[in-house]
PAVO-836430 format. One line per field, with one value per residue (C-alpha): residue number from 1; x, y, z; residue in three letters. Coordinates in pm, 1 decimal. Layout:
! residues N
kepa: c(NUM | ...);
px: c(X | ...);
py: c(Y | ...);
pz: c(Z | ...);
guti: c(ALA | ...);
//
This chain:
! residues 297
kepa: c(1 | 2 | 3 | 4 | 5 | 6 | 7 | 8 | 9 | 10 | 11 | 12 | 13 | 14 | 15 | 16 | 17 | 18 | 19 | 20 | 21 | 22 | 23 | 24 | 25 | 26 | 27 | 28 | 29 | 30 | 31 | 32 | 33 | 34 | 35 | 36 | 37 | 38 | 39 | 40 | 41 | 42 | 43 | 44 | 45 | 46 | 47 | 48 | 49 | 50 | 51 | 52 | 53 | 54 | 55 | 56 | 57 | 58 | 59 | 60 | 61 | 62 | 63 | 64 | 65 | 66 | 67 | 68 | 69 | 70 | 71 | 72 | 73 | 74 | 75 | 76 | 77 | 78 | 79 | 80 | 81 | 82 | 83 | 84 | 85 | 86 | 87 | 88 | 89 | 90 | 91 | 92 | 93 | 94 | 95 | 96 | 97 | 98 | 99 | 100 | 101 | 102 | 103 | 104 | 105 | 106 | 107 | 108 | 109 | 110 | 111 | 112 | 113 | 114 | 115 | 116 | 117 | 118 | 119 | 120 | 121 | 122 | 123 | 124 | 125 | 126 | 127 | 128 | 129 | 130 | 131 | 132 | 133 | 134 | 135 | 136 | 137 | 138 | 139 | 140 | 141 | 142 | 143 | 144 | 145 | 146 | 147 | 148 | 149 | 150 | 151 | 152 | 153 | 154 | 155 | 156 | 157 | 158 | 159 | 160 | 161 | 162 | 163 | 164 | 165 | 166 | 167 | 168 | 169 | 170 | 171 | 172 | 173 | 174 | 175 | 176 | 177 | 178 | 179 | 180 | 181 | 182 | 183 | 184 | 185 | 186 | 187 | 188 | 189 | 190 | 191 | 192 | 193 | 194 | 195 | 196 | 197 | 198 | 199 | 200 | 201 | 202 | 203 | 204 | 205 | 206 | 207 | 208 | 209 | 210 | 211 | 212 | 213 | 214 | 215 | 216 | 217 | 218 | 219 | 220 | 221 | 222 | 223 | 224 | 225 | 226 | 227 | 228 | 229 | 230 | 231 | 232 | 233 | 234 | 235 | 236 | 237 | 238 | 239 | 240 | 241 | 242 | 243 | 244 | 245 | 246 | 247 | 248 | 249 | 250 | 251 | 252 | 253 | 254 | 255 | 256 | 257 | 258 | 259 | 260 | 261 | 262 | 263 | 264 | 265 | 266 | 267 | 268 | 269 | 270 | 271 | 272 | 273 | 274 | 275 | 276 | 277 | 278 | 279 | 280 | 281 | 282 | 283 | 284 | 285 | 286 | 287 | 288 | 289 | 290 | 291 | 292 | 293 | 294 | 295 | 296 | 297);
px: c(1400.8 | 1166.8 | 1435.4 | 1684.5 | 1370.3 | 1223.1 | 1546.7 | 1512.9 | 1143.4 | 1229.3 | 1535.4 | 1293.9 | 1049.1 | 1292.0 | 1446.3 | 1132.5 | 1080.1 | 1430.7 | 1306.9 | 1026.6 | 1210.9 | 1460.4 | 1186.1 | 1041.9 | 1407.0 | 1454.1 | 1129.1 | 1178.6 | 1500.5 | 1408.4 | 1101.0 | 1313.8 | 1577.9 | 1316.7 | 1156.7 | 1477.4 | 1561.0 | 1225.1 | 1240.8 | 1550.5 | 1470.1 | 1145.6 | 1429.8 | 1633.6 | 1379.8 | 1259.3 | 1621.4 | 1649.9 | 1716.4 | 1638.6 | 1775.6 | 1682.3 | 1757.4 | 2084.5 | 2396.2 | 2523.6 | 2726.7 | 2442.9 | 2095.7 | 1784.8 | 1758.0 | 1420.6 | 1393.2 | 1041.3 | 972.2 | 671.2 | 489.7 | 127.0 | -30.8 | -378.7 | -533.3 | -917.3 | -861.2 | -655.9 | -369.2 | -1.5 | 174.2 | 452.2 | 702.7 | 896.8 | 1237.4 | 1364.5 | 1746.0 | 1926.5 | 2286.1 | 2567.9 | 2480.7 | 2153.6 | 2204.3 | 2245.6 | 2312.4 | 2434.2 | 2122.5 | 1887.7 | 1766.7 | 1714.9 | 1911.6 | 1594.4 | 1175.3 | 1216.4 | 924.9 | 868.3 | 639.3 | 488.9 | 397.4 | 13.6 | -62.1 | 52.8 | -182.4 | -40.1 | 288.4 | 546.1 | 657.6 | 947.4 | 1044.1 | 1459.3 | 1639.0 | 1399.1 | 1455.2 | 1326.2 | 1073.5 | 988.0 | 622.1 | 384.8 | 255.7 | -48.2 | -27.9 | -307.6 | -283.4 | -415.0 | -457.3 | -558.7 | -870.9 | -852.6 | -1134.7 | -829.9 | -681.3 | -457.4 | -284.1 | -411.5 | -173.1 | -113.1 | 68.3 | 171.8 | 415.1 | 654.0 | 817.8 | 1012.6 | 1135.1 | 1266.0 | 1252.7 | 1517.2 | 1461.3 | 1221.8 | 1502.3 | 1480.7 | 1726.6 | 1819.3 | 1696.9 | 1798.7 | 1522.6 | 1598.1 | 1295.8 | 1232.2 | 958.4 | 898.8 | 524.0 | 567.2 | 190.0 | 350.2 | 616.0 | 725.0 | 959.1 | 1117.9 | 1220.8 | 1360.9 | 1140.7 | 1192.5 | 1160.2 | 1292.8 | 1625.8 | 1598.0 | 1353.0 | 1345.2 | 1058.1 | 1020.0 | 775.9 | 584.5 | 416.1 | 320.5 | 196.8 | 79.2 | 448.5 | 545.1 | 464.1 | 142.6 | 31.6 | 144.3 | -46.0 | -328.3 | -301.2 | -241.8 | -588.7 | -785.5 | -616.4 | -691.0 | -1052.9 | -1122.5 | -977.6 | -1162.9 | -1540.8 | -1375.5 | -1340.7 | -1714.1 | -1824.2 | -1664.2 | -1799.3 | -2139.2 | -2082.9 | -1991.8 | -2309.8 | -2602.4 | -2443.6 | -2348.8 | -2700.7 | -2533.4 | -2813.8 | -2805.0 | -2398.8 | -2373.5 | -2028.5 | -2020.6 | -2271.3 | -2093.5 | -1820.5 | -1967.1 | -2152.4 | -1798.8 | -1576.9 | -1917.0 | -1869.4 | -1458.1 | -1407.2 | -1584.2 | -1295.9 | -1049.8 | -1137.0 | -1125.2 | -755.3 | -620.7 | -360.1 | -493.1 | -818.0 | -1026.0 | -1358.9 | -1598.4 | -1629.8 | -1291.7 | -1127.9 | -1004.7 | -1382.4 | -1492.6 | -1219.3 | -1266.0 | -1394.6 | -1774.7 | -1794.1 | -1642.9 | -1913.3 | -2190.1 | -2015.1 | -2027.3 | -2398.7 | -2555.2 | -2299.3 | -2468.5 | -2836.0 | -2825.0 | -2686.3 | -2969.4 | -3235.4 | -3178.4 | -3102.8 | -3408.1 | -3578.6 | -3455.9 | -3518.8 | -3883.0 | -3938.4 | -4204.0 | -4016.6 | -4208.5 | -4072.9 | -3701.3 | -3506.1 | -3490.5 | -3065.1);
py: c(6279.3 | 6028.1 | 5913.6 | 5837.3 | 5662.4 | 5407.8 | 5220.7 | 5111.2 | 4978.5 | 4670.7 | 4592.8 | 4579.2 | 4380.5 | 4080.9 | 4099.3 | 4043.6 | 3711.1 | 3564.9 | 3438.4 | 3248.3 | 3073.5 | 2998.4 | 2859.7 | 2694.0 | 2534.6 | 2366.5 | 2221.4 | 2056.6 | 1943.1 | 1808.1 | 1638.6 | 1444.1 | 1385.3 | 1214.3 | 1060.4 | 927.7 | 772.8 | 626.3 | 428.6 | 334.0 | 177.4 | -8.0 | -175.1 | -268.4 | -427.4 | -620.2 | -727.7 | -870.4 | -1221.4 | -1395.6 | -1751.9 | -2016.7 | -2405.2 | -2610.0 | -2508.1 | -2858.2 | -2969.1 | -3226.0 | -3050.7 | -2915.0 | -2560.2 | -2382.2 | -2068.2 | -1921.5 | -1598.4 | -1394.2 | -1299.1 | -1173.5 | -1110.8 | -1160.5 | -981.3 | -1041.1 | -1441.5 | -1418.7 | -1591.0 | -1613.6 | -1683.3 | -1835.2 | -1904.6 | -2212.1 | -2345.4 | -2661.6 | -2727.3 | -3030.1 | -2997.0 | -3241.2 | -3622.6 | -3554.4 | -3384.5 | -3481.9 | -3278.1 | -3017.1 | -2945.9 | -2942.3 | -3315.1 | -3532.7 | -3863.4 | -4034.9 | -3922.1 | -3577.2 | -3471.0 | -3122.4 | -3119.4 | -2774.7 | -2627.1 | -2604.4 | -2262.2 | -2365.6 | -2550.5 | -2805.2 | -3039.7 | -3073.7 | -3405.4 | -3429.1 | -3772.9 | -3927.8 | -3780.7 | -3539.1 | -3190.1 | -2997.7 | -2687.4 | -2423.3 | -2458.5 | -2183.9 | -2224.6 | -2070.7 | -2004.1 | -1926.1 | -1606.3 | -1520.5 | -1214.5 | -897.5 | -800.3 | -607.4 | -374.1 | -230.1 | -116.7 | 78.8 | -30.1 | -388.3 | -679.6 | -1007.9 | -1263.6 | -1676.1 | -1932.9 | -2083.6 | -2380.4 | -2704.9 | -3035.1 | -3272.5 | -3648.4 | -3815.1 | -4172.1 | -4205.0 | -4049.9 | -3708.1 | -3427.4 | -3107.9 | -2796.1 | -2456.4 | -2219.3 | -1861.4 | -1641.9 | -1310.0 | -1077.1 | -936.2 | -778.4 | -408.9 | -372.1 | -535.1 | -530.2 | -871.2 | -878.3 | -1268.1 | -1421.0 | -1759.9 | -1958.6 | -2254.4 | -2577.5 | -2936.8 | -3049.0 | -3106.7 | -2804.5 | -2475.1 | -2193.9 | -1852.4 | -1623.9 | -1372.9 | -1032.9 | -857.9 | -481.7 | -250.6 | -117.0 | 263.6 | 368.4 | 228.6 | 346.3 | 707.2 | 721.2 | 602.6 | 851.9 | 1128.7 | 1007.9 | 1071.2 | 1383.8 | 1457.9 | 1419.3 | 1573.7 | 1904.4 | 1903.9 | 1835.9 | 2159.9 | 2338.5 | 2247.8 | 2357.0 | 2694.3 | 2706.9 | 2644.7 | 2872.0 | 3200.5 | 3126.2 | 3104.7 | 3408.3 | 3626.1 | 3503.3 | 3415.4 | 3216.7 | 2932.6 | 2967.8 | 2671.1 | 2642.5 | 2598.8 | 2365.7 | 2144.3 | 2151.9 | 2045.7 | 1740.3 | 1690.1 | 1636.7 | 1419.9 | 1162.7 | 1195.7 | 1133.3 | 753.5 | 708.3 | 867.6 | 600.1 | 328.0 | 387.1 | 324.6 | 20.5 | -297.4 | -287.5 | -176.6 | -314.9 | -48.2 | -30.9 | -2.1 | 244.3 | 499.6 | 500.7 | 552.6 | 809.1 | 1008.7 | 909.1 | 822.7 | 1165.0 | 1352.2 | 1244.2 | 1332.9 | 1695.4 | 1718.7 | 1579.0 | 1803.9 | 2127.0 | 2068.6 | 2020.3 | 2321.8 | 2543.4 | 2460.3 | 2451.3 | 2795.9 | 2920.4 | 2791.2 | 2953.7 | 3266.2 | 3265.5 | 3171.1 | 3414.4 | 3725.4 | 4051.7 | 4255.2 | 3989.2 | 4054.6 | 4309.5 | 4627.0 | 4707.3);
pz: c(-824.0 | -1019.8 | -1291.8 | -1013.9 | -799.9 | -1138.3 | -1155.1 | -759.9 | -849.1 | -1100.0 | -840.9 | -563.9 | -709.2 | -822.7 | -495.0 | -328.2 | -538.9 | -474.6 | -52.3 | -170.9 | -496.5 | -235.4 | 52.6 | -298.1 | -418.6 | -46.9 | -1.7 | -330.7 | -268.5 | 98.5 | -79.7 | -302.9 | -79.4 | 218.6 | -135.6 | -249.0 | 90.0 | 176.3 | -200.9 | -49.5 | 224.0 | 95.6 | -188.3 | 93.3 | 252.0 | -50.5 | -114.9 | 167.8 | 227.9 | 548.3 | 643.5 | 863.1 | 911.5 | 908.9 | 716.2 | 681.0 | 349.7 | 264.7 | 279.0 | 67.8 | 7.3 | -11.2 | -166.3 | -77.2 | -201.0 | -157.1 | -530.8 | -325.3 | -65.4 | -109.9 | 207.0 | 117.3 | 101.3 | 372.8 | 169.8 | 83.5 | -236.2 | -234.3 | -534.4 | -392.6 | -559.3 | -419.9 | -455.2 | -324.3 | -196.2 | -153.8 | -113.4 | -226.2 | -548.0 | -887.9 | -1200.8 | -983.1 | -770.5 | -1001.3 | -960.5 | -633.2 | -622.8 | -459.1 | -416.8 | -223.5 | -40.7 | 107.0 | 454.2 | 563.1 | 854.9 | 919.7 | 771.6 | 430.8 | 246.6 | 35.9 | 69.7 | -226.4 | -355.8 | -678.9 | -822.0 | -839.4 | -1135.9 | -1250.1 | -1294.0 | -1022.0 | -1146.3 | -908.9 | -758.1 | -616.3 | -291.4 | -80.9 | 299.6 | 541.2 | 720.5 | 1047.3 | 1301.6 | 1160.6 | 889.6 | 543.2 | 707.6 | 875.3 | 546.5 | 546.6 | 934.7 | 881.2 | 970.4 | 929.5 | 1110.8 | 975.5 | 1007.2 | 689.6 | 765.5 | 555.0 | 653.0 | 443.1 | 328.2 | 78.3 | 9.5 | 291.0 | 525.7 | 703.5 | 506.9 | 725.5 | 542.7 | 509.1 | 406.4 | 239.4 | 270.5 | 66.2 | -21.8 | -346.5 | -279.3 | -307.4 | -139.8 | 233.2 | 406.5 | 569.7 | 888.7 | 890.3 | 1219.9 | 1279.1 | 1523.1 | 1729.2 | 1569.4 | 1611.6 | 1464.9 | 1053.7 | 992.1 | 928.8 | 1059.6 | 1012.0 | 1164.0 | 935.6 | 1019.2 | 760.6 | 711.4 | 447.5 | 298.8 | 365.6 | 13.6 | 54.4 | 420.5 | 305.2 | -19.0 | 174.5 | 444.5 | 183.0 | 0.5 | 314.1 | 356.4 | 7.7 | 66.9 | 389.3 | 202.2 | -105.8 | 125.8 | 317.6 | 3.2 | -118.0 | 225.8 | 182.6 | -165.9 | 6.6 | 261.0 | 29.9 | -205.2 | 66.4 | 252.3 | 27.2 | -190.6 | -552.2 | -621.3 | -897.3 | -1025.8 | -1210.4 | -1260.3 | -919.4 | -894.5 | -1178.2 | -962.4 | -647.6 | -852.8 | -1032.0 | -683.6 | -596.7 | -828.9 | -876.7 | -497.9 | -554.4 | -827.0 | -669.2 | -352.0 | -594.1 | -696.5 | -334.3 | -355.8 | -232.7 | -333.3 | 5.9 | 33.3 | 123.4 | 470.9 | 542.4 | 809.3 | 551.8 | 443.0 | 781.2 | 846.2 | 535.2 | 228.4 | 366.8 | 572.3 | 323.3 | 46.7 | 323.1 | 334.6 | -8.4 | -92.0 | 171.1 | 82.0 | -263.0 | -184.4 | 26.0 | -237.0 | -441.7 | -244.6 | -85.0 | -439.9 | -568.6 | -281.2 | -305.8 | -738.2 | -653.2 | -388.4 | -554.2 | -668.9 | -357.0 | -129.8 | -250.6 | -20.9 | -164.8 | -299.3);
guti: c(UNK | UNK | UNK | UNK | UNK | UNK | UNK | UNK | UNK | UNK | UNK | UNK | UNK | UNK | UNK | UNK | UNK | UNK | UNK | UNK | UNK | UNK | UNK | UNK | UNK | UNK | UNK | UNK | UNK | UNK | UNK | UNK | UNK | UNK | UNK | UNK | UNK | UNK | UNK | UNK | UNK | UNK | UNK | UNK | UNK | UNK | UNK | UNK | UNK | UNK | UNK | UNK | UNK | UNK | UNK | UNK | UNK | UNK | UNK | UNK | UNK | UNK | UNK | UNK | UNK | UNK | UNK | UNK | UNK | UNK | UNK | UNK | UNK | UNK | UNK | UNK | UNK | UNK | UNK | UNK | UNK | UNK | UNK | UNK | UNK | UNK | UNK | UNK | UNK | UNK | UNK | UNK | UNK | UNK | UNK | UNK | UNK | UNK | UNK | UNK | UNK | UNK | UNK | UNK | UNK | UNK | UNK | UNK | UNK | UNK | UNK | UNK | UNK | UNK | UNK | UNK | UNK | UNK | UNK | UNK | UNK | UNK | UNK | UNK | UNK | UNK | UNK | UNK | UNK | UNK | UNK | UNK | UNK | UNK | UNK | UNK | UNK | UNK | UNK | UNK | UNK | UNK | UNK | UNK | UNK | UNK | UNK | UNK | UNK | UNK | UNK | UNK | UNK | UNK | UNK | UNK | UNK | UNK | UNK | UNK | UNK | UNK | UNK | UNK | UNK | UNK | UNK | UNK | UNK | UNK | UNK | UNK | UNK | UNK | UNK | UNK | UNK | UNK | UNK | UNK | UNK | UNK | UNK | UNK | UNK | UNK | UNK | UNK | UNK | UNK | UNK | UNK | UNK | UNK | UNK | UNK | UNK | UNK | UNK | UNK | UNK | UNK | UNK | UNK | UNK | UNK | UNK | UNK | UNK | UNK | UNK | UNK | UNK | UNK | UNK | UNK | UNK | UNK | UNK | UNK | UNK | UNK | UNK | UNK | UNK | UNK | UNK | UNK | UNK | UNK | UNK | UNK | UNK | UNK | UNK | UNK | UNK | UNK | UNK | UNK | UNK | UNK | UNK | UNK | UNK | UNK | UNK | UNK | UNK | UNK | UNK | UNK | UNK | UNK | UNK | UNK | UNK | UNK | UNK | UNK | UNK | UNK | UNK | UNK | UNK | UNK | UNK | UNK | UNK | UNK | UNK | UNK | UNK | UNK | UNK | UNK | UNK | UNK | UNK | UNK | UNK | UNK | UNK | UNK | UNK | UNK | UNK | UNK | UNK | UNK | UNK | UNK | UNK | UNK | UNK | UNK | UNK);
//
């Protein structure tokens, strides 16, 4: 009965591994199939070109694409690249055939001016932002206005602006406004991109579990009365200290006071500081505590 019974044991056991592989297999593959699609999506988003203004044979082009967003200054930036079209281009665009001058809407903070017959070189450009605050990181938002109009010779040029985003930190819906004949407006709101937000969110989640695990740890050493373990203790200090670096990685650049330090990161260091001034005060309590005093094992 026992040799035909020892062959069954070794089948059983690596049949009992083959669910969880499985379970395993399919969360990975869902993982980087959601991962794959997300990535996806964000690239479509930054490839994206939106268009606004006239489409007539003989007009200026504006290319205005987004390099930063700087949300602490409150600011913009702008890589602008000027091309006249048809009656007003020489050299095939890349010169003006009389003094071309760029006017801006009132967020942006500087007009653009390019002499006749001279090559036309792209110029960076800062806009003002409004609506929103960075304290808000990560669901902070942002709202402006980019607009163009045109002069050629001294003479109003229709323009046709093509706005993109290439600032992996935000994501930038573009909608044409309403403007008067000649110019072209879009209308801006911005938001922390999707790989940002979720790396964000997965930070504070990140921290409220490891000031859970110190609290356990805390919990099992003044109950059960370990006393001083200092490998513990190193580790408590350890996650201390590495949860104000691991803060200080989060995209963007947070200012302290932010919500995700309000939500996590400042309650989860107060977890951790008291979890590890208890442990060693009732440790140190218990060591100093007279041998008569000690109950009896």
């Amino acid at each position: 009965m026992a040799s035909s019974s020892d062959p069954r044991r070794p089948r059983r056991s690596r049949a009992s591994i083959v669910p969880p592989l499985v379970l395993v297999a399919a969360l990975v593959l869902v993982a980087l199939t959601l991962g794959s699609w997300l990535q996806l999506i964000q690239r479509q988003a930054v490839d994206t070109v939106h268009t606004a203004g006239s489409g007539a044979p003989d007009r200026v082009d504006v290319e205005a694409t987004v390099q930063k967003v700087d949300a602490a200054a409150r600011e913009l930036h702008l890589r602008v690249r000027v091309t006249p079209r048809g009656a007003y281009a020489e050299d095939d665009g890349s010169a003006p055939v009389a003094d071309l001058s760029l006017q801006t809407t009132a967020a942006t903070l500087e007009g653009l001016t390019f002499e006749a017959h001279e090559r036309i070189a792209t110029e960076d450009v800062d806009v003002a932002l409004s609506g929103g605050s960075i304290s808000d990181y990560p669901f902070d938002t942002y709202e402006t206005d980019v607009g163009f109009a045109a002069t050629v010779g001294g003479r109003a040029a229709p323009v046709r602006l093509l706005f993109s985003d290439n600032d992996t930190l935000f994501a930038v819906s573009a909608a044409s406004a309403p403007s008067r004949p000649g110019t072209a407006v879009v209308t801006l709101d911005l938001s922390r991109s999707g790989s940002v937000l979720a790396f964000a969110v997965l930070m504070m989640v990140v921290m409220w579990a490891l000031a859970a695990s110190v609290l356990l740890g805390a919990w099992y050493l003044t109950t059960r009365g370990q006393g001083l373990v200092w490998p513990a203790l190193g580790w408590m200090a350890a996650t201390l200290f590495a949860l104000s670096a691991f803060r200080n990685a989060a995209p963007g650049t947070p200012p302290i006071g932010c919500l995700m330090d309000w939500i996590a990161f400042l309650w989860a260091e107060t977890v951790i500081a008291l979890c590890l001034t208890t442990v060693v005060v009732t440790s140190v309590r218990k060591a100093l505590r007279p041998d008569d005093a000690r109950p009896a094992v």
